[in-house]
N, C-alpha and C positions, 0 to 999 in steps of 0.2 A: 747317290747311286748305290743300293744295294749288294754286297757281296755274292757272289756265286754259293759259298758254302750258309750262308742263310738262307738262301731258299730252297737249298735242299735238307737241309733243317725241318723249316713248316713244312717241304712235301712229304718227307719220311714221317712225320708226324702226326700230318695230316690225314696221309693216308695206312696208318697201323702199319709202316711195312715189317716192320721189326716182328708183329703179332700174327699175320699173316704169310703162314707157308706157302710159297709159290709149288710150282712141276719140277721134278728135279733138273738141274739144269738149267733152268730160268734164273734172269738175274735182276731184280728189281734194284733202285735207288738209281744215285749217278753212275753213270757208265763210259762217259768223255768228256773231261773239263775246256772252260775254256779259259781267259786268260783273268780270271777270278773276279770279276764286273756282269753285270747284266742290266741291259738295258731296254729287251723287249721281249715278252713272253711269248710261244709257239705252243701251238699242239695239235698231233697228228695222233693217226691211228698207230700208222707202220716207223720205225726206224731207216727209211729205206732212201735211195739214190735220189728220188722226184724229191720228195719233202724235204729231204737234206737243202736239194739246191732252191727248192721255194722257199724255205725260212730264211737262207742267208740272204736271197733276193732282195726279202721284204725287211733284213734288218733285224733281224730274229737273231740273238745270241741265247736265247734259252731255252731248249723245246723239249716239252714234256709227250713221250710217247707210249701206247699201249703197249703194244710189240714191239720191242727193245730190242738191241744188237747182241745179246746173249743169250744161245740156245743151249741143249745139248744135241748133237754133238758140238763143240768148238770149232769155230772156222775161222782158218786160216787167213789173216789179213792179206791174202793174194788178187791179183784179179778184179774182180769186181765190188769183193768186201773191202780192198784196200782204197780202191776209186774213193769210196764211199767215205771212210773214216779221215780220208786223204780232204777232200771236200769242205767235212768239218771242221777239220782242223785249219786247213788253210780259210776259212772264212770264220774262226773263231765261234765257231757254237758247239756249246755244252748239250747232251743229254742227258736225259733223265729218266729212264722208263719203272710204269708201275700196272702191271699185268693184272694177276689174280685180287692185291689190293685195291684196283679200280675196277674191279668187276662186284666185289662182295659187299664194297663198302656199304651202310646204310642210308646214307647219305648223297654221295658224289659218286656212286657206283653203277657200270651201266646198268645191272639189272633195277635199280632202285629208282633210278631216271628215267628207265623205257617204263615202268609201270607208271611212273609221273606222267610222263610225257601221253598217254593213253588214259589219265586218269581213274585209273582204278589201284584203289587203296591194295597198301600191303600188309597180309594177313600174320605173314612170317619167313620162316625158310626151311631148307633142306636140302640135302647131298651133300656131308660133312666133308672133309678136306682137309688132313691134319689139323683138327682140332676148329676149323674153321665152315660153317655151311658155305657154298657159293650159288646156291641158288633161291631166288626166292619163291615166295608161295605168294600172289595176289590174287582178291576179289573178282569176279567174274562180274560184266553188265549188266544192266539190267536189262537192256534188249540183246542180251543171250548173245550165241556165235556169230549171228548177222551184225550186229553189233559192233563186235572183236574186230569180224572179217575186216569191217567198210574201215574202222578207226587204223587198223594197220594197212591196209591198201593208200590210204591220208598220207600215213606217216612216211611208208616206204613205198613210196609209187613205181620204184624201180625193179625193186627185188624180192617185193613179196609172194610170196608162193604158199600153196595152204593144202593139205592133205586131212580132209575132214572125215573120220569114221567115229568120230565123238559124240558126247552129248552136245545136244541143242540148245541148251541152256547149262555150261559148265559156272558149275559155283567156284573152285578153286582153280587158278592157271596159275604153270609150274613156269617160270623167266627165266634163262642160263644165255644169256649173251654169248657169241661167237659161236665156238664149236659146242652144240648141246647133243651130241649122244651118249655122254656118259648120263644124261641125267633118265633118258626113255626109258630104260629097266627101272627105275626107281619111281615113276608116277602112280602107278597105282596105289602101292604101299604109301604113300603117301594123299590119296584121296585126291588126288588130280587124274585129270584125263585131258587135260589140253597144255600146250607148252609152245610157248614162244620162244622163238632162237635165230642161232644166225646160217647156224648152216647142220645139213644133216648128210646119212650117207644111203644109198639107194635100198639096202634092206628094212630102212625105218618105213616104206611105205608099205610094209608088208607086215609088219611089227603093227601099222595104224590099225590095218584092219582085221587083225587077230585077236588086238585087245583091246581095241575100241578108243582108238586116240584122236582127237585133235592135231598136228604136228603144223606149224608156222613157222619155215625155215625163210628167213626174212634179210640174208645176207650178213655172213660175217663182220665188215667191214661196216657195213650200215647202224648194224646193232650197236657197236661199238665207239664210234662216236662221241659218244653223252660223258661221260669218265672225265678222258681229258679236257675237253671243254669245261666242266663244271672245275678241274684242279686249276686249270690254266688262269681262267674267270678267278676264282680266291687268290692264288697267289699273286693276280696284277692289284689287285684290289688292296693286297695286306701291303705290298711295299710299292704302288704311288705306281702301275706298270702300262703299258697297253699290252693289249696282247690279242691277238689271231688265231685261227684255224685254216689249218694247212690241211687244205681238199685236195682227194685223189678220186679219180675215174675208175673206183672200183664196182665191179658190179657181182662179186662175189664176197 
């Protein structure tokens, strides 16, 4: 049976966190131990009450998750954060969260996944990040936006959404999993005009057609996904594990 402090060993490793600067305030790595044994891998999007109590349900004492229990500002273990950490603790699971490291990875990262997942190769990146890009730059189809459209409509049948004043045949699309407005001022300069993402905010549709964008805000929560799965998937795999993903009813 594998120790708790090994596998957060190969996640920290795995996933560069130590090279990768998160948002200030963000806290990647372990963030709640459990009683130092692991016997079944998790991973979820959110660090949140539901997934809490579905991991321990299913037997889950190790759950690796996007958005983690540490922001800024700090919240006070009161109320509903304490419900929650209370939960963990009395059912013995550990978390683990790795934010911006599962988003940029090249590898196991969602934007490096969702261009998987939709097959089309990656070109490169951009919108640097202390020292770090997190977005990528992938290949366009070859049946152009129709294309794009139908493969993401496939993917996310729920929450895809599409604000099209773009080209009809874009050769570069810009990928920033979850929240992508920071990346919409930087596409041009960058030789993009379409950008895949998870969520945007109402002036982006006006931003599309001033500058002529593409914009596929395609659910936060949706986007997101692929990260921990692909860490969860290695780390059952390196030490002998099963492991799960702990689905939420998000449609944002």
């Amino acid at each position: 049976m594998p120790k708790l402090q090994e596998i957060v060993t190969f996640c920290d490793q795995r996933t560069r966190r130590a090279e990768v600067k998160d948002f200030s305030g963000a806290y990647n790595g372990l963030q709640l131990e459990n009683n130092g044994q692991v016997t079944r891998i998790g991973a979820s999007v959110d660090a949140g009450q539901q997934p809490f109590d579905l991991a321990i349900a299913a037997g889950v004492d190790f759950l690796i998750c996007h958005h983690g229990l540490f922001w800024t500002p700090p919240t006070p273990l009161t109320g509903a954060a304490y419900r929650k950490v209370r939960a963990a603790l009395d059912g013995n699971l550990a978390v683990y969260g790795a934010h911006l490291p599962l988003d940029c990875h090249p590898e196991i990262g969602n934007n490096a996944l969702l261009a998987k997942a939709l097959d089309l190769p990656t070109l490169g990146t951009f919108l640097n990040y202390e020292g770090n890009d997190i977005a990528t730059i992938a290949q366009g189809p070859t049946g152009g936006r129709d294309e794009l459209a139908s493969k993401l409509r496939q993917l996310f049948p729920e929450t895809y959404q599409a604000i099209e004043y773009g080209s009809h045949r874009p050769q570069r699309i810009g990928i920033l999993t979850g929240s992508g407005q920071s990346a919409v001022p930087h596409l041009l300069e960058n030789d993009i005009d379409t950008l895949i993402t998870g969520e945007l905010r109402q002036h982006h549709f006006n931003m599309a057609q001033e500058l002529g964008l593409n914009l596929y805000p395609c659910g936060h929560y949706a986007t997101e996904v692929f990260g921990v799965k692909a860490l969860a998937a290695e780390v059952a795999e390196k030490f002998g594990l099963e492991w799960q993903f702990i689905e939420q009813p998000c449609q944002l």
